[in-house]
N, C-alpha and C positions, 0 to 999 in steps of 0.2 A: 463361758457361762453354762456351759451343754452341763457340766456335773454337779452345779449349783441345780441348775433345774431339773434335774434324775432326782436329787438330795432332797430338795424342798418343794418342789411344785407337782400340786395335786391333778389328776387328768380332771379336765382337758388341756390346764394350764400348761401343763408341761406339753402336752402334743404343738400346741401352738408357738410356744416359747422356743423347741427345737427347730421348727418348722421356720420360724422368720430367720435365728440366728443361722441357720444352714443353707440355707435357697435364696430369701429375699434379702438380709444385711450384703451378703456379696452382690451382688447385683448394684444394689445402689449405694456402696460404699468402696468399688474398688478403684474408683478413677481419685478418691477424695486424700485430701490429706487426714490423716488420724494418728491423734495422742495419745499416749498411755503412759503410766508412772514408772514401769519397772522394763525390763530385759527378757524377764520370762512371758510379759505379758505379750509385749512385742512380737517375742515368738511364735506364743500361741493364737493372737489376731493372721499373722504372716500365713501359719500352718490351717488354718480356717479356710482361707480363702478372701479376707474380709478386707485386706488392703493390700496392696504392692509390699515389700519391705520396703524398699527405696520411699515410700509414702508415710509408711511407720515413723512415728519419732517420738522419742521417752522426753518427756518434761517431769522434773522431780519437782512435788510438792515444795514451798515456798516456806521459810522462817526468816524472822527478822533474829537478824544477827545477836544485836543488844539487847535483846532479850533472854542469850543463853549467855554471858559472860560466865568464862571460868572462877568459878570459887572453889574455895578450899574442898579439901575433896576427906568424905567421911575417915574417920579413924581406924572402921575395918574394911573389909574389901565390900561395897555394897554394888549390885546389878542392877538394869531396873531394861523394863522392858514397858514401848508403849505402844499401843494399839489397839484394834479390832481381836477379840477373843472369839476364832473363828477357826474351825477346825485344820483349816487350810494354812495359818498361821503359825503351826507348829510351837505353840507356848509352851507344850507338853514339855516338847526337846528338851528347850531350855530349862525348866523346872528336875527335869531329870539330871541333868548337866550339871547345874546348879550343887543337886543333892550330894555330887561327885568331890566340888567345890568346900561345901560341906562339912564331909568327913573330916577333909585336912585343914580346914580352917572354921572352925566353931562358931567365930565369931562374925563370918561371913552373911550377908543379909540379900535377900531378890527383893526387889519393889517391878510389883507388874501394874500397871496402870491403862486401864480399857475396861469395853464391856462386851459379853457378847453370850451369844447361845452355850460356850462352853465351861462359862465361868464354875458352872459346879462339877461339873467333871474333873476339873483343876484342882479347885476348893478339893475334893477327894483322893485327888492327886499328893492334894500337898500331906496332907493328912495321913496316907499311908505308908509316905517316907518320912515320916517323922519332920516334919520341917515349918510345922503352925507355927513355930517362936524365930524362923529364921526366913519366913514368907509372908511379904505383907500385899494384899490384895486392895487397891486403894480404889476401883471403881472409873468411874469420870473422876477427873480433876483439872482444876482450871488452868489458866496456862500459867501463871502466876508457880501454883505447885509443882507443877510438871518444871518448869524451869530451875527450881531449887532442889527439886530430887535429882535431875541430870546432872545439875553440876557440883553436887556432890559426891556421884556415879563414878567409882572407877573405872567403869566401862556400860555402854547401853544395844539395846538391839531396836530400834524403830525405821522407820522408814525412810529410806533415801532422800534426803532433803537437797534443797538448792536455798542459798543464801538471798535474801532479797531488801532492801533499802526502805524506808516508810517513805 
């Protein structure tokens, strides 16, 4: 969190904010067990001081299966990407990526689906490679949507999921 709270947090928030997550969260969180979603985060709790690795353990977010049945899958190549629009998320990449895509296939479409601080830096993004008619910005969307633009999706970028039963 140290470069989230440089980024966004005003003094004294931030002197405070570095101060627990560097001194106090190790102290009382290294005997403990602690979860995190990803591999990098793992790492960077590890590299902190903040837990044991051996204490570390990634649990991936949970989807119900039948809820993403494969359906037919669009007529041109469509992407889609979902999540948090957050500078750390690298949306940019892919929309750059994308534009690559693009060139050799016209008929190629992105659907990004999230919200976040960087939505208009994107929205500018898409706009100066040419790509307002082959990028669609869809915001929140229910999971209902989200389910039907995946599995349309030739391919998606979202977050590490683990399968889960109702």
């Amino acid at each position: 969190c140290q470069d989230v709270f440089r980024k966004y947090l005003p003094f004294p928030l931030l002197h405070i904010g570095l101060f627990l997550e560097a001194k106090l969260m190790p102290f009382i969180y290294r005997n403990n067990i602690v979860m995190t979603v990803s591999e990098s985060s793992k790492q960077d709790i590890a590299k902190l001081g903040l837990a044991k690795t051996s204490n570390i353990h990634i649990v991936n977010p949970g989807i119900y299966q039948e809820d993403y049945a494969r359906g037919a899958k669009a007529p041109y190549p469509l992407f889609s990407y979902v999540g948090r629009l957050k500078p750390y998320k690298n949306v940019d990449v892919i929309i750059k990526a994308f534009a690559q895509v693009y060139a050799s296939y016209p008929k190629a479409h992105l659907s990004i689906m999230g919200e976040g601080e960087t939505r208009g830096s994107l929205v500018t993004l898409i706009h100066e490679l040419g790509l307002k008619k082959a990028v669609t910005m869809y915001g929140k969307v229910s999971d209902e949507q989200k389910s039907t633009i995946l599995s349309k999706s030739w391919t998606n970028k979202k977050s590490t999921f683990s399968v889960v039963g109702k």
